[in-house]
C-alpha positions in Angstrom: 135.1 11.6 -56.2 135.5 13.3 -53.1 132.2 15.6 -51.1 134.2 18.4 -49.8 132.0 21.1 -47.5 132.8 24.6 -48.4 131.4 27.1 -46.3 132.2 30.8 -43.9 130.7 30.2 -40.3 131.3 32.4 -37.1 132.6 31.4 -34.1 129.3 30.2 -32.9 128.4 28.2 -36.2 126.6 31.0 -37.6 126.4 30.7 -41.3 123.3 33.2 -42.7 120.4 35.5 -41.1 117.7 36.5 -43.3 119.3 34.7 -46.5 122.7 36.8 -46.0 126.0 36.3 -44.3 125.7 37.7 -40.9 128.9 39.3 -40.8 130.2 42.0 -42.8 131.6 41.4 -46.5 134.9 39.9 -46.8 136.4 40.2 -50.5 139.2 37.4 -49.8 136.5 34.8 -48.6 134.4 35.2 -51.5 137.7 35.5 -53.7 139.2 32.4 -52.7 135.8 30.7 -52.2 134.7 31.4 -55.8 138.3 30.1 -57.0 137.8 27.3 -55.6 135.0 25.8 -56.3 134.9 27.1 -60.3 135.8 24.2 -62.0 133.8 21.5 -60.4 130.1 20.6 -59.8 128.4 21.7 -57.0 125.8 21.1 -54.7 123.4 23.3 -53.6 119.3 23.6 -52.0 117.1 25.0 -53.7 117.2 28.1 -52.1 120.8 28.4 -51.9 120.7 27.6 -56.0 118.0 30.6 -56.2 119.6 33.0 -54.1 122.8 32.7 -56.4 121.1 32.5 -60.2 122.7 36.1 -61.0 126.1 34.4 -60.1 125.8 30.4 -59.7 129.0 28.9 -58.6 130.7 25.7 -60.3 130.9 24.1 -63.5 127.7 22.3 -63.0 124.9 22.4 -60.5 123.2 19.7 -58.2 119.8 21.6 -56.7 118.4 19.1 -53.8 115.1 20.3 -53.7 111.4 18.0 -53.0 109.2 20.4 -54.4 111.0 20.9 -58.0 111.8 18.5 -60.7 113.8 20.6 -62.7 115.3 24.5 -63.2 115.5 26.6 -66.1 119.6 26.7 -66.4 121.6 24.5 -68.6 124.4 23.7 -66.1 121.9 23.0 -63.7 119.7 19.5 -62.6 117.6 18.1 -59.7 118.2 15.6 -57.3 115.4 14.9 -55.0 117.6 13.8 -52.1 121.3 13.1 -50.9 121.5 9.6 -52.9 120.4 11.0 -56.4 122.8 13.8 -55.6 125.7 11.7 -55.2 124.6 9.7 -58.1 124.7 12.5 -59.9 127.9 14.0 -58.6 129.9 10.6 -59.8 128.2 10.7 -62.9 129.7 14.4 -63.7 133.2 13.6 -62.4 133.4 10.2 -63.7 132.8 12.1 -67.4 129.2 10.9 -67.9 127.5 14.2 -67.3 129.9 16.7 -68.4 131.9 19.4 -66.2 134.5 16.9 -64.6 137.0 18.9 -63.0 140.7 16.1 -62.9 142.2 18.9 -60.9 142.6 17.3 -57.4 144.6 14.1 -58.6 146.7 15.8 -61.1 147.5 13.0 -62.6 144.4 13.3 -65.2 142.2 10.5 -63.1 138.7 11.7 -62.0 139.1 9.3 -58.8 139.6 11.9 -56.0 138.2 15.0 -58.1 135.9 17.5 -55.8 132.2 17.9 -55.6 131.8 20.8 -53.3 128.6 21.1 -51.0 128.1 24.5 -50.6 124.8 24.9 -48.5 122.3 25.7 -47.2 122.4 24.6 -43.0 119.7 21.3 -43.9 122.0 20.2 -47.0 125.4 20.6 -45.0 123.4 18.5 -42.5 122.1 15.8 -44.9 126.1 15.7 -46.2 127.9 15.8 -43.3 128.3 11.8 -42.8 129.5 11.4 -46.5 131.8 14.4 -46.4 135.7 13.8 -46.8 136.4 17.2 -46.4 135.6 20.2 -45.0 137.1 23.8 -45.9 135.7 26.5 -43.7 136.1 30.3 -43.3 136.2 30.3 -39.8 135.0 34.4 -38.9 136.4 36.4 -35.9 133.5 36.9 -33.9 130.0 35.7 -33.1 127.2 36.6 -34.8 123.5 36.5 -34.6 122.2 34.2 -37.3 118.7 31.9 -38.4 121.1 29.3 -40.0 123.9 27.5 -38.3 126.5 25.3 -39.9 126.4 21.7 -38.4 128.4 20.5 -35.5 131.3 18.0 -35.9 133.1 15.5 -34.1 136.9 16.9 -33.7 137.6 13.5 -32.8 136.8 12.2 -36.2 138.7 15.2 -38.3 142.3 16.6 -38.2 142.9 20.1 -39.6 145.0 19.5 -43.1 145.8 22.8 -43.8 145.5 26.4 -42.1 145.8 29.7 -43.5 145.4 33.0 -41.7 143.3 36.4 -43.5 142.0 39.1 -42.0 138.9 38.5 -40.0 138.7 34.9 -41.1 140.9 31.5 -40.7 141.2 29.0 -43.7 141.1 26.2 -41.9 141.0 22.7 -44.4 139.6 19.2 -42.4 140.1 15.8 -43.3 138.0 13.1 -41.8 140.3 10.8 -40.4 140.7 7.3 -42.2 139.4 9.6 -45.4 141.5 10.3 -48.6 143.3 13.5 -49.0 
């Protein structure tokens, strides 16, 4: 299993205002963001989780929340913190919990398959040190914003794999030393 970051910041790490992306809607983020991500579990806060219930993301849901024990979806559970979340993350792709996703090996192993970590600013914080990869939308632009996406030593990650959209940047990291 591999925690992979998936998220759309601006220039200056700007990732939501008021529960909303700051910038303008992008169809080809969300496009390729919601392709991605389909097949395998996910990780989520609480209010990330609530602010998507009309269209959750993933197979399966992890919600890291302290003041729930459990929500009222079927392809969603509760982790009280980032251990019981990982816990439970193995215990989806290793086929113990439903939803694996075998896609990343190709080779029909679960041993590198993705568990993406999708937000909010405190959980991309909490994940960063575990995080193998990071794929970020990277905007055009600055914008004004309540929640900022973490920063990173460039020393420890490489960019993998670049592609260019309008008004955003693909941009895949790999920690260095970390499988691809």
């Amino acid at each position: 299993m591999q925690l992979v970051s998936v998220a759309a910041l601006a220039e200056n790490r700007a990732i939501g205002r008021d529960g909303e992306v700051p910038w303008p809607h992008i169809e080809a983020d969300v496009r390729q963001y919601r392709e991605r991500v389909a097949g395998s579990p996910v990780i989520l806060g609480r209010r990330t989780f609530d602010s998507m219930r009309d269209d959750l993301p993933g197979a399966r849901q992890i919600v890291v929340s302290r003041s729930v024990d459990s929500v009222d979806v079927p392809t969603a559970v509760v982790a009280d913190g980032v251990e019981s979340a990982i816990a439970r993350a193995e215990d989806l792709v290793d086929g113990r919990g439903g939803g694996s996703d075998d896609r990343a090996d190709g080779d029909g192993t679960d041993g590198d398959a993705p568990v993406y970590v999708l937000g909010g600013g405190a959980i991309y914080e909490l994940f960063q040190p575990h995080l193998g990869r990071m794929v970020l939308s990277h905007v055009a632009g600055s914008y004004d914003g309540d929640t900022f996406y973490p920063t990173w030593d460039r020393d420890e990650w490489t960019v993998a794999a670049e592609t260019e959209f309008d008004r955003f940047t693909l941009r895949e990291w790999v920690r260095r030393g970390a499988a691809s």
